[in-house]
KEBA-283434 format. One record per atom (N, C-alpha, C, CB): x, y, z. Coordinates in steps of 0.2 Angstrom, whole numbers, padded with zeros to 4 digits, always signed. Glycine has a CB too. Layout:
# KEBA-283434
XYZ/...
# end
This chain:
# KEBA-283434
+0033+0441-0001/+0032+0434-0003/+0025+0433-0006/+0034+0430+0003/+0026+0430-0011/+0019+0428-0014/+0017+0422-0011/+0019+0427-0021/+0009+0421-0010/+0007+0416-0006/+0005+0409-0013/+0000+0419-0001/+0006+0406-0012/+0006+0398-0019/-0001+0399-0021/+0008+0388-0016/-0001+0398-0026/-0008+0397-0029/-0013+0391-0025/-0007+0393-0037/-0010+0384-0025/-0013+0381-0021/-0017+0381-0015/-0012+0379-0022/-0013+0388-0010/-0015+0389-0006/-0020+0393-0006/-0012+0390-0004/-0023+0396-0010/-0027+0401-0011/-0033+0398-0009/-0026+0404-0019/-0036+0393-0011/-0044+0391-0010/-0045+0390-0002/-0045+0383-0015/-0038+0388+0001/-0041+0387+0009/-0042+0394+0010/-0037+0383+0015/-0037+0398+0009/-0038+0403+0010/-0046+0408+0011/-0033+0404+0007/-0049+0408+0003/-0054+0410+0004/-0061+0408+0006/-0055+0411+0000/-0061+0400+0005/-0065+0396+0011/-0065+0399+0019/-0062+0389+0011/-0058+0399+0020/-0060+0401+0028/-0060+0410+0028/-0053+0398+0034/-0061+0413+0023/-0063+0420+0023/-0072+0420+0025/-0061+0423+0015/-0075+0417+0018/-0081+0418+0017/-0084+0409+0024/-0081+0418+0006/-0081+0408+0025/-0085+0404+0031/-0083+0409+0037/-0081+0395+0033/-0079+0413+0039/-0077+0418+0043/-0085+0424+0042/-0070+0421+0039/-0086+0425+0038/-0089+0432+0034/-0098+0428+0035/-0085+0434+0023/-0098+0422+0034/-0105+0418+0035/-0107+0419+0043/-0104+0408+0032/-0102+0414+0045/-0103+0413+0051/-0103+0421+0056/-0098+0407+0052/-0099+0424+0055/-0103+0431+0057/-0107+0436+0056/-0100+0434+0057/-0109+0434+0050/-0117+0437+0051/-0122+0434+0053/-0120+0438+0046/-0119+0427+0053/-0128+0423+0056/-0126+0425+0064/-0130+0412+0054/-0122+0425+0068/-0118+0426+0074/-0117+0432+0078/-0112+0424+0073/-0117+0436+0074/-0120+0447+0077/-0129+0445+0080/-0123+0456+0064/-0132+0444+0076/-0139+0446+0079/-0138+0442+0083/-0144+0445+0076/-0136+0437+0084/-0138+0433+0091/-0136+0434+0096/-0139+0429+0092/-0127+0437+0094/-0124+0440+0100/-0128+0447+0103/-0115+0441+0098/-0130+0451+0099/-0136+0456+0103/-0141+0453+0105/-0142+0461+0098/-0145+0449+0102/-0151+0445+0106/-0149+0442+0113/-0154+0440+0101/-0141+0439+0116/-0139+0438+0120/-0138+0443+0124/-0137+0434+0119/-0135+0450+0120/-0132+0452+0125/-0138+0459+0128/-0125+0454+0122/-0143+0457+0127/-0150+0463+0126/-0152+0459+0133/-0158+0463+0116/-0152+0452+0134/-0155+0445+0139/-0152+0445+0144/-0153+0438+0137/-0147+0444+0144/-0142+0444+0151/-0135+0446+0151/-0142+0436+0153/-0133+0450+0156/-0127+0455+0157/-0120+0449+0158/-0129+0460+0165/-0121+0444+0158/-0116+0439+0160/-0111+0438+0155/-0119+0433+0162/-0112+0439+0149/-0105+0437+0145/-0106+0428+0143/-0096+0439+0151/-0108+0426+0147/-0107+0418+0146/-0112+0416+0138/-0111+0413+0154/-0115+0419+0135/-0116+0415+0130/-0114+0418+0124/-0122+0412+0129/-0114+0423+0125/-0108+0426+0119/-0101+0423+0120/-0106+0434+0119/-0099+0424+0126/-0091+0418+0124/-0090+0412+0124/-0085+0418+0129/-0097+0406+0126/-0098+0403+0122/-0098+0399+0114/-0099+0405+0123/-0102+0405+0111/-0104+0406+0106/-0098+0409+0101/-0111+0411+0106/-0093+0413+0104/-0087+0416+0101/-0081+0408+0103/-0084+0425+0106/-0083+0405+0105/-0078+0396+0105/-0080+0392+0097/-0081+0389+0112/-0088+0393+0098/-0090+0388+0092/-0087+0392+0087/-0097+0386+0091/-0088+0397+0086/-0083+0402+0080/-0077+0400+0079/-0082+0410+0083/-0074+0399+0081/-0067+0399+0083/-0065+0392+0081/-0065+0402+0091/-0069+0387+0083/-0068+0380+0080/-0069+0380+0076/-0070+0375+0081/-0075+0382+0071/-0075+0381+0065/-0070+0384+0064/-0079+0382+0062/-0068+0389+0062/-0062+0394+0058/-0057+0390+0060/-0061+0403+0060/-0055+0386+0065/-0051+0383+0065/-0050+0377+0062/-0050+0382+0069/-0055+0372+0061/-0055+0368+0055/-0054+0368+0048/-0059+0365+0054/-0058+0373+0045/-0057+0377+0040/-0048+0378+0039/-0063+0385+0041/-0045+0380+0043/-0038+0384+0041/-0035+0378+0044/-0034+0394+0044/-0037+0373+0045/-0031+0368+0046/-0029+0369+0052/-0025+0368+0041/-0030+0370+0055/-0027+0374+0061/-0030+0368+0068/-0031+0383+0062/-0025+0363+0072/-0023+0362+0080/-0020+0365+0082/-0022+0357+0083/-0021+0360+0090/-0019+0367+0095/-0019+0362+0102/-0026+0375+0095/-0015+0362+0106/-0014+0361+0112/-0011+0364+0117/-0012+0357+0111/-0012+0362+0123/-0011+0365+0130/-0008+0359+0134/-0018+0367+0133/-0004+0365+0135/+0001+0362+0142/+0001+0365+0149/+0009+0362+0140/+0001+0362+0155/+0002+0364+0162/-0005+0367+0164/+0008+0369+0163/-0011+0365+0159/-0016+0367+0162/-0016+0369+0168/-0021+0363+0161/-0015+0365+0172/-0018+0364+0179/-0016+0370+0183/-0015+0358+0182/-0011+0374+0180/-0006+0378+0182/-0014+0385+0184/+0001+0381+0175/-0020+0386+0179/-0025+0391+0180/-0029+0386+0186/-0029+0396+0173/-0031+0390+0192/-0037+0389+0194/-0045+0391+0194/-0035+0390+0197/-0047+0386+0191/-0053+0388+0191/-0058+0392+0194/-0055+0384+0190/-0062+0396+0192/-0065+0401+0194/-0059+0407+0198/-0069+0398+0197/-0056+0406+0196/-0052+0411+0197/-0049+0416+0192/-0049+0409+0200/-0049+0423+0196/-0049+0430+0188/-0040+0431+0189/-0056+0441+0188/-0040+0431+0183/-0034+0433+0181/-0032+0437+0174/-0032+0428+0182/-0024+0442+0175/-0023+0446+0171/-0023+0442+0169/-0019+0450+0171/-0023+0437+0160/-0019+0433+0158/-0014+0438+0149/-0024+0426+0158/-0009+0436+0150/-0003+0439+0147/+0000+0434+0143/+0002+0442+0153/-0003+0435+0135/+0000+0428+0133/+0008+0433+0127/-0010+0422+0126/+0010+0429+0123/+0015+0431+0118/+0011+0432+0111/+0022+0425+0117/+0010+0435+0106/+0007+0438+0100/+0010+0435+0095/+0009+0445+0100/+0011+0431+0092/+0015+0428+0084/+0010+0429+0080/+0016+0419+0083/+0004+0429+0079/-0001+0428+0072/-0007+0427+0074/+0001+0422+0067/-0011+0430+0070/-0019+0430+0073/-0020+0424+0073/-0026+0434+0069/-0018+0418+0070/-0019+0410+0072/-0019+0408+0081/-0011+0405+0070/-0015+0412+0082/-0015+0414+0090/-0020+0413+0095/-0013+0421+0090/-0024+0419+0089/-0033+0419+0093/-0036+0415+0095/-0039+0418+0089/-0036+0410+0090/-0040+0403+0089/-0037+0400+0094/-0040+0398+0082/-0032+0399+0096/-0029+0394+0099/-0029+0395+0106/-0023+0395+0096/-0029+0402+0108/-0030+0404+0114/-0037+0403+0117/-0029+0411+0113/-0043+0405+0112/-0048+0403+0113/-0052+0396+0114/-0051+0406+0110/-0049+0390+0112/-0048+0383+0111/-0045+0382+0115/-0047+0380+0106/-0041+0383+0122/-0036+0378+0123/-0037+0382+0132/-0027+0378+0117/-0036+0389+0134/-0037+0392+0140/-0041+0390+0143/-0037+0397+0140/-0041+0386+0149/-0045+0384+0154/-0050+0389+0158/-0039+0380+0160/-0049+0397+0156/-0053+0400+0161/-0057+0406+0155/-0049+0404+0168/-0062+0407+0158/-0064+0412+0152/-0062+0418+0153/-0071+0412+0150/-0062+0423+0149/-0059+0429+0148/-0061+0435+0142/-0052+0426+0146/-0061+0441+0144/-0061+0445+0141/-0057+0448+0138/-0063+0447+0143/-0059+0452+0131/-0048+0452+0129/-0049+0460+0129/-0044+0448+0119/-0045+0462+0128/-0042+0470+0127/-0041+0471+0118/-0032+0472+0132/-0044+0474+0116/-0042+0475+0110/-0043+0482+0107/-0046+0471+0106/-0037+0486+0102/-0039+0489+0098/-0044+0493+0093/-0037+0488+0098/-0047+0500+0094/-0052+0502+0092/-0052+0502+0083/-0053+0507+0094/-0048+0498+0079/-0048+0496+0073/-0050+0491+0074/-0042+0496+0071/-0050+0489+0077/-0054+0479+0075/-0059+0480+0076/-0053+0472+0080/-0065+0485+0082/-0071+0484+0082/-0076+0488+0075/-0072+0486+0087/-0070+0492+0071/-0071+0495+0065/-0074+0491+0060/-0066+0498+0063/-0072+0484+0058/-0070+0479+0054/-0080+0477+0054/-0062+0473+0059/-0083+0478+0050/-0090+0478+0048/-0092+0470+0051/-0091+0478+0038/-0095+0468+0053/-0098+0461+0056/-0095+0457+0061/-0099+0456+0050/-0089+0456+0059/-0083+0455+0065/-0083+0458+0068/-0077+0454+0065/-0079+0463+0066/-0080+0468+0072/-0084+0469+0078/-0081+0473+0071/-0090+0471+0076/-0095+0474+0079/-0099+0468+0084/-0101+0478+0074/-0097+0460+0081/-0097+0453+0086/-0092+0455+0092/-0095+0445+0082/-0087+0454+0090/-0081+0457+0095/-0084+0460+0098/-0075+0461+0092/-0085+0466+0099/-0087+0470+0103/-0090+0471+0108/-0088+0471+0101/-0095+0464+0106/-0102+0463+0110/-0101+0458+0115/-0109+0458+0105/-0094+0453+0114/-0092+0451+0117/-0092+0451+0125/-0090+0451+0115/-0090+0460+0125/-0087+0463+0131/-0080+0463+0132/-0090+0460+0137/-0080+0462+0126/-0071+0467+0125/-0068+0476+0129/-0071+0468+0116/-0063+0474+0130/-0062+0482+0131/-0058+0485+0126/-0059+0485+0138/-0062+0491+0123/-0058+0494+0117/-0054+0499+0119/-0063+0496+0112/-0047+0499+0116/-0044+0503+0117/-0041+0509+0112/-0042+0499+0120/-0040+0516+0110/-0039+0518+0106/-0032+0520+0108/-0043+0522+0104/-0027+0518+0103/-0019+0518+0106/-0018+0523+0103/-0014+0512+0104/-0020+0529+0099/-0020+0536+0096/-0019+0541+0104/-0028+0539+0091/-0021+0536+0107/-0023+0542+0113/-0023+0538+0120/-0031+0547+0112/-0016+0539+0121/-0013+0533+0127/-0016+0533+0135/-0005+0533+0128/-0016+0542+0134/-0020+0545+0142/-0028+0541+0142/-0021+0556+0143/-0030+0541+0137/-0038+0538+0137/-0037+0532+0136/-0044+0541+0130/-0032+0527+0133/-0032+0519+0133/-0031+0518+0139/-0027+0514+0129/-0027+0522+0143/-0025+0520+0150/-0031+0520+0157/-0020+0525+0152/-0034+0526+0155/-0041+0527+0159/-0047+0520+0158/-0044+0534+0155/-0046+0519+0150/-0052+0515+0146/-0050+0508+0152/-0050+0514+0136/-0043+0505+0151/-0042+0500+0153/-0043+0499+0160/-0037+0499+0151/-0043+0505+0162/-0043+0505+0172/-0050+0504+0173/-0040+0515+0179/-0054+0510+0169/-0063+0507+0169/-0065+0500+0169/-0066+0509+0163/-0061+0497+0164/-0064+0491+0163/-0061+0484+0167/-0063+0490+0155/-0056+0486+0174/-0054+0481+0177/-0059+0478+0180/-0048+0482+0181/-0064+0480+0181/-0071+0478+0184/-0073+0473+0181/-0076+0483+0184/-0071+0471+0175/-0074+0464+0172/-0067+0458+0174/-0074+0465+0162/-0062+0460+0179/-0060+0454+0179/-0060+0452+0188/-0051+0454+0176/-0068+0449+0186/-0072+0446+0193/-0076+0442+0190/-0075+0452+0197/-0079+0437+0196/-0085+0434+0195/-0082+0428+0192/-0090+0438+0191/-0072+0427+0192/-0072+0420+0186/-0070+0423+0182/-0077+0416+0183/-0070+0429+0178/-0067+0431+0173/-0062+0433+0172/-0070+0434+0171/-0058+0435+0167/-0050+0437+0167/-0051+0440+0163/-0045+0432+0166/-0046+0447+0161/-0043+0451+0156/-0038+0448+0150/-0041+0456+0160/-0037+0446+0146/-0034+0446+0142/-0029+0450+0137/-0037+0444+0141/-0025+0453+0139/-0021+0458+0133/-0014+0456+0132/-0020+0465+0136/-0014+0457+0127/-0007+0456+0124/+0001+0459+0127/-0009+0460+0117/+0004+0461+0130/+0009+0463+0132/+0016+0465+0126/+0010+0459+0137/+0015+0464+0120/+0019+0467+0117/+0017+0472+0112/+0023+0464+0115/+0008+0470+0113/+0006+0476+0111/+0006+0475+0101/+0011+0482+0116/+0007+0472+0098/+0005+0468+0092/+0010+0464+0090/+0004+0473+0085/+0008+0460+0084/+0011+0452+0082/+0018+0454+0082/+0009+0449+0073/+0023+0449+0083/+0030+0448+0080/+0030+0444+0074/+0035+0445+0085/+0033+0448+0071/+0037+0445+0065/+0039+0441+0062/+0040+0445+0065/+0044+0437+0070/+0048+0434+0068/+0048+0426+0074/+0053+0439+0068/+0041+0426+0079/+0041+0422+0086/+0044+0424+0093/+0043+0416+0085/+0048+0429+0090/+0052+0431+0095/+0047+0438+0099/+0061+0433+0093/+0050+0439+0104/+0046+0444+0108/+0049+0452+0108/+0045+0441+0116/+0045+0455+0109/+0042+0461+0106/+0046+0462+0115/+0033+0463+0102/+0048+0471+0114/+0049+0474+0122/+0040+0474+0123/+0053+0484+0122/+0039+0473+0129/+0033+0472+0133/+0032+0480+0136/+0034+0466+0140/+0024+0484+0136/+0021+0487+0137/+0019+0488+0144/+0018+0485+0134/+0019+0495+0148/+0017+0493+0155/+0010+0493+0158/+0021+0498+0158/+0006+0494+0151/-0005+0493+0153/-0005+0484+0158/-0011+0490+0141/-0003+0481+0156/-0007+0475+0157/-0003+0474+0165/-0007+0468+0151/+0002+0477+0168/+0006+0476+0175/+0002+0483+0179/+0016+0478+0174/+0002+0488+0175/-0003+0492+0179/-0010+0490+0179/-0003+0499+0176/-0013+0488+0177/-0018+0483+0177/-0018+0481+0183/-0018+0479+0172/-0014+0476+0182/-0013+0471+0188/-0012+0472+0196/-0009+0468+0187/-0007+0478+0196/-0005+0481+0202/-0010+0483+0206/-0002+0485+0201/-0017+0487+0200/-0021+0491+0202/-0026+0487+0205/-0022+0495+0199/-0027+0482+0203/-0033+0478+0204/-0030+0472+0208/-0036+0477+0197/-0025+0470+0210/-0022+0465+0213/-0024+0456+0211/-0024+0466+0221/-0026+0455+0206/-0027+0450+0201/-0022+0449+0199/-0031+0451+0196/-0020+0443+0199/-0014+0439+0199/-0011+0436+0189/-0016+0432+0204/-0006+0438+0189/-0003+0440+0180/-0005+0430+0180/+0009+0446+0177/-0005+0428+0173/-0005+0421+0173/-0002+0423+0164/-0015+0417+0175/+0007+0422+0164/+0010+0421+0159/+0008+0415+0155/+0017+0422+0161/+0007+0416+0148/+0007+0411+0144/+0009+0413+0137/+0002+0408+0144/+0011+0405+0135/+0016+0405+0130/+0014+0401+0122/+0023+0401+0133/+0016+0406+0118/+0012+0402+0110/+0018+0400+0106/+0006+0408+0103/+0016+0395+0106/+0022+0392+0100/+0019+0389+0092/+0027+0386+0105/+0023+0393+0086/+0020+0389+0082/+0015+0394+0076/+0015+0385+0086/+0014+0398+0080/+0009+0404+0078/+0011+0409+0070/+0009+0409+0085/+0017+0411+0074/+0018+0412+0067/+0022+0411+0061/+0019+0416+0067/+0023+0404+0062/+0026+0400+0055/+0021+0399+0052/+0030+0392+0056/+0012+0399+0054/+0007+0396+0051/+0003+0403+0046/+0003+0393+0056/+0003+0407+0052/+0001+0414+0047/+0006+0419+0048/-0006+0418+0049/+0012+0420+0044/+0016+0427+0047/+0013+0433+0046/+0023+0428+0044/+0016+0437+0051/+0015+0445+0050/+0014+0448+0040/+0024+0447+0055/+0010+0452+0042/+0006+0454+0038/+0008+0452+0030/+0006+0461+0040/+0007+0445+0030/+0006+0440+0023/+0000+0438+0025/+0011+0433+0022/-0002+0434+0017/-0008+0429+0018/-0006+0420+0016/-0013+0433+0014/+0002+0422+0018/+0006+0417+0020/+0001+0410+0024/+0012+0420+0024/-0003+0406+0022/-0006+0404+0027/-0005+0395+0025/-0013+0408+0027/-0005+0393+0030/+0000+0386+0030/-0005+0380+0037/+0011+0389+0033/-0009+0376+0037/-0010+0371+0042/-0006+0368+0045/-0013+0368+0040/-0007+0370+0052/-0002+0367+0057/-0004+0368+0065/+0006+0371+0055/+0001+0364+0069/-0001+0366+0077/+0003+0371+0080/+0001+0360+0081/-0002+0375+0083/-0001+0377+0089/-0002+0376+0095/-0001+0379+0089/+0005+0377+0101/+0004+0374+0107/+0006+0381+0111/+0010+0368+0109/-0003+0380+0115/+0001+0385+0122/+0001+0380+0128/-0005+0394+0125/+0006+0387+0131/+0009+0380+0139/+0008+0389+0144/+0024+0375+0138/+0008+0387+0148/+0006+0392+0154/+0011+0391+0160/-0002+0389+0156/+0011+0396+0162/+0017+0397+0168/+0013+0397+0175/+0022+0404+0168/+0017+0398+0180/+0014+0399+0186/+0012+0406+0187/+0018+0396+0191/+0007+0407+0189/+0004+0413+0189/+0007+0418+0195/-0003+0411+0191/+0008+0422+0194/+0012+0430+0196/+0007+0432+0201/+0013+0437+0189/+0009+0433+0209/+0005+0435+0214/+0006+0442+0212/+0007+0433+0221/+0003+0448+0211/+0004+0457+0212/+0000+0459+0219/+0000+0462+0205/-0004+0456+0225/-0008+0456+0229/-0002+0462+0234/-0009+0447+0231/-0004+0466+0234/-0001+0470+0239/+0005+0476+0235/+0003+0464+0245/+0007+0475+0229/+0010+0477+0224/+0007+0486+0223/+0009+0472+0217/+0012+0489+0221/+0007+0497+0218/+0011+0499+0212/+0007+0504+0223/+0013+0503+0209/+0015+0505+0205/+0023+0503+0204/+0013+0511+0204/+0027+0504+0209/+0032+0503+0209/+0036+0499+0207/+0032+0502+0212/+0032+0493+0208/+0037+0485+0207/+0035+0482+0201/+0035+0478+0213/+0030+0490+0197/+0028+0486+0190/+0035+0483+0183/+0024+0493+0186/+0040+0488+0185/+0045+0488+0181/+0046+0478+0182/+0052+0495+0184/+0050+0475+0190/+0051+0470+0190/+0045+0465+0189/+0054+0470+0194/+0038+0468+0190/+0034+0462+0187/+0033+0458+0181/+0030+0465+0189/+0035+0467+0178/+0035+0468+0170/+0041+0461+0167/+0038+0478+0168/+0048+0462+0173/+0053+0456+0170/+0052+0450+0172/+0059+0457+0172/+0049+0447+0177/+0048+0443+0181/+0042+0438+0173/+0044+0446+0191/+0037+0441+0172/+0032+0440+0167/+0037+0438+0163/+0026+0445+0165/+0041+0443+0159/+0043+0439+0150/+0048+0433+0152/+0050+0446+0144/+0051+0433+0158/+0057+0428+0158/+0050+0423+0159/+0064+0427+0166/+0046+0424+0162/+0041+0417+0163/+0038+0415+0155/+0032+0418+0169/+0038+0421+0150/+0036+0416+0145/+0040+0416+0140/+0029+0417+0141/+0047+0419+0139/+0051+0420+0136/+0054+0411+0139/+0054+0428+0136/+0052+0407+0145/+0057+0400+0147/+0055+0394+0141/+0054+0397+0157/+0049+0397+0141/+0043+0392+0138/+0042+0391+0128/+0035+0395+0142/+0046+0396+0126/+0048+0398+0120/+0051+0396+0116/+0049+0403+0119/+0052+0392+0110/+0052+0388+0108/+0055+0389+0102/+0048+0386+0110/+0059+0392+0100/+0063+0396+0094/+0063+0390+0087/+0073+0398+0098/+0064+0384+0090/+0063+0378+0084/+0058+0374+0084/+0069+0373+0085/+0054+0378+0086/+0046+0373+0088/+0046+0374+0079/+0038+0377+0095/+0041+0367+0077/+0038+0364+0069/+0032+0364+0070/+0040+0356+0068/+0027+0368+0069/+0021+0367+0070/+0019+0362+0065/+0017+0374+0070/+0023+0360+0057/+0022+0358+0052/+0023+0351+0054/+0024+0362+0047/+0027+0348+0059/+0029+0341+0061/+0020+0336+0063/+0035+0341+0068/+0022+0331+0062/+0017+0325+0063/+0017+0324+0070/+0020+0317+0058/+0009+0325+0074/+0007+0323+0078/+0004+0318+0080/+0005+0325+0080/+0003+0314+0085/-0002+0310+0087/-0009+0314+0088/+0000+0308+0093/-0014+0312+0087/-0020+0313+0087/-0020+0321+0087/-0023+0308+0094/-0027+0323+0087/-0029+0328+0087/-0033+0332+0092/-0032+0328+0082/-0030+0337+0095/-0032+0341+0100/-0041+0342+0099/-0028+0348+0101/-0043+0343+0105/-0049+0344+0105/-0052+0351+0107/-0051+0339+0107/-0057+0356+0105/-0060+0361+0107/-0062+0360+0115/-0065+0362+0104/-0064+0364+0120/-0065+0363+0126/-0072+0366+0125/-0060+0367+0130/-0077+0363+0128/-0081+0362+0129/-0084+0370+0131/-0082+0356+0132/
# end
């Protein structure tokens, strides 16, 4: 599908404001991350990113059942994949901060990338599943102190908003580290940027958050039903006729 002509200018605007704002945004995520071991001003500093590129692409975003995460408290969190719109949205609207799991392709990606990175992301190379698996057990150590792990569970975008067979990394994770799964749900995401188009369209997205999944005493076993217990919690909340393009009241706001 061809993307409309008139679409094209937001399009490159939020490229080259993308491409600005990560070069001025690398050095200082080193300079922060050379300072202090904590993550807190790079993720930060990766919000204010994320608002702008959100304005730029037309892009709100709202949150439902906040209340559902407890503050200062770490958690697996396990959202649904529709569209890198997703990102933004996740990063603007989640009540706890977080570290994400990402593929070693993205940190490849010149300036982005290598911000990502700095973040304290855990990179994973999915060429070689014995070493992602190891990679990811190494890095459960970051979901402490308040922090939370972030990964995808179907493991890349759908298509079509519907959900992908779920992955068993982010339940082993969990088991192993007894950090409690915190299912959450995107709706919206990929009517605005579909799967691999530059189909790109302004509009809302809404995450809504479930009750959080105890694994406290759990080992490998009971991953299979944890694994189901999780998709029914965000597959309840999913929204097959959701309008990201319909008329809202007012306009969500970034989280401080």
């Amino acid at each position: 599908m061809k993307t409309p002509l008139l679409r094209w200018p937001r399009i490159v605007v939020a490229a080259l404001a993308m491409t600005v704002m990560s070069l001025v945004m690398v050095p200082i995520f080193v300079v922060a991350a050379l300072l202090t071991s904590s993550g807190s001003p790079t993720y930060r500093m990766s919000l204010a990113w994320a608002w702008v590129v959100a304005k730029i692409l037309g892009v709100s975003y709202s949150l439902r059942n906040g209340e559902k995460a407890t503050p200062g408290q770490s958690y697996i969190v396990v959202p649904n994949h529709q569209s890198h719109t997703d990102i933004l949205a996740l990063l603007l609207t989640l009540p706890v901060r977080y570290r994400w799991v990402i593929k070693k392709e993205l940190v490849k990606i010149p300036v982005f990338g290598w911000g990502l990175a700095l973040t304290g992301a855990i990179v994973l190379d999915r060429s070689n599943p014995e070493q992602a698996r190891q990679k990811l057990q190494d890095g459960s150590s970051k979901a402490a102190g308040g922090w939370s792990i972030l990964i995808y569970p179907e493991g890349t975008r759908s298509p079509d908003g519907k959900l992908l067979p779920f992955k068993k990394g982010p339940f082993m994770l969990a088991v192993s580290t007894g950090v409690p799964l915190l299912p959450v749900t995107v709706n919206g995401a990929y009517k605005i940027l579909p799967k691999k188009t530059l189909e790109l369209r302004p509009g809302h997205i809404t995450v809504t958050l479930s009750d959080p999944i105890s694994t406290e005493g759990l080992d490998k076993k009971d991953v299979p039903e944890l694994l189901r217990k999780t998709k029914a919690a965000i597959e309840a909340n999913l929204d097959p006729h959701y309008d990201p393009f319909a008329s809202r009241n007012g306009t969500p706001q970034a989280k401080a």
